[in-house]
N, C-alpha and C positions, 0 to 999 in steps of 0.2 A: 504494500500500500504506500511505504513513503515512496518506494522507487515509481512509483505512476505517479504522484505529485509532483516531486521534484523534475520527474521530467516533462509532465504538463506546464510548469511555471518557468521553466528554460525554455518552451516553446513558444509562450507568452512574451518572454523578452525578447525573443528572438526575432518575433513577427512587429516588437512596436519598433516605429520612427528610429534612427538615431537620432536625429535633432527635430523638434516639434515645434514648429512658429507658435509662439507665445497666441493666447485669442486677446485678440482686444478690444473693447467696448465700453462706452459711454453713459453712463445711467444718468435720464436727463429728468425734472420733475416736471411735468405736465401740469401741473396746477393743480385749483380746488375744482370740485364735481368734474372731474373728467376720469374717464374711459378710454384705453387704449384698446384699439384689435385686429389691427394691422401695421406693417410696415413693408416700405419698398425695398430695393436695392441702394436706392438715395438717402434712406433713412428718414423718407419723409413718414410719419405717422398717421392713420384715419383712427378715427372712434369717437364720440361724443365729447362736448364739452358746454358747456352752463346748465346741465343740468340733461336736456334732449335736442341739442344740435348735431348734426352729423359736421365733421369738420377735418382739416388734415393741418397736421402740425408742423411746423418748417420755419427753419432758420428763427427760432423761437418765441412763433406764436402761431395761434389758433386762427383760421381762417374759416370761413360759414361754404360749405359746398353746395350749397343750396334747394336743398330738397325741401325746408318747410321745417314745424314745427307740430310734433315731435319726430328724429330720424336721428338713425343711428351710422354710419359709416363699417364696415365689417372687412372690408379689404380693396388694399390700391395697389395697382399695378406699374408698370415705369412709365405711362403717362399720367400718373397720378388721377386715374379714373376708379 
């Protein structure tokens, strides 16, 4: 039994990266009553914000996508639709 672990776990190292790019990412605050529930490639953000706007967040602030009152934004794609 140890010799099936220890060889399992040599096989485990064996198969990871030598070198792994670090992840990197930004935790940004949305503000108050907002909802996030999606993001682009751009990192632009949709999801609600003053409470039942649907909106997309970018370069840091909330913009109205204009669907009306109540709506919610669920996902945007790279023309931010």
């Amino acid at each position: 039994m140890k010799k099936t672990i220890l060889s399992l776990s040599v096989l485990i190292l064996i198969s990871l990266p030598a070198s792994a790019d670090p992840i990197l990412y930004t935790v940004t605050d949305l503000g108050l009553s907002t909802q996030a529930y999606g993001i682009n490639a751009a990192g632009k953000v949709t999801g609600e914000y003053n409470g039942e706007h649907a909106g997309v967040y970018a370069n840091g602030a909330w913009s109205d996508a204009g669907f009306g009152y109540p709506s919610t934004g669920r996902g945007i794609n790279s023309s931010d639709k």
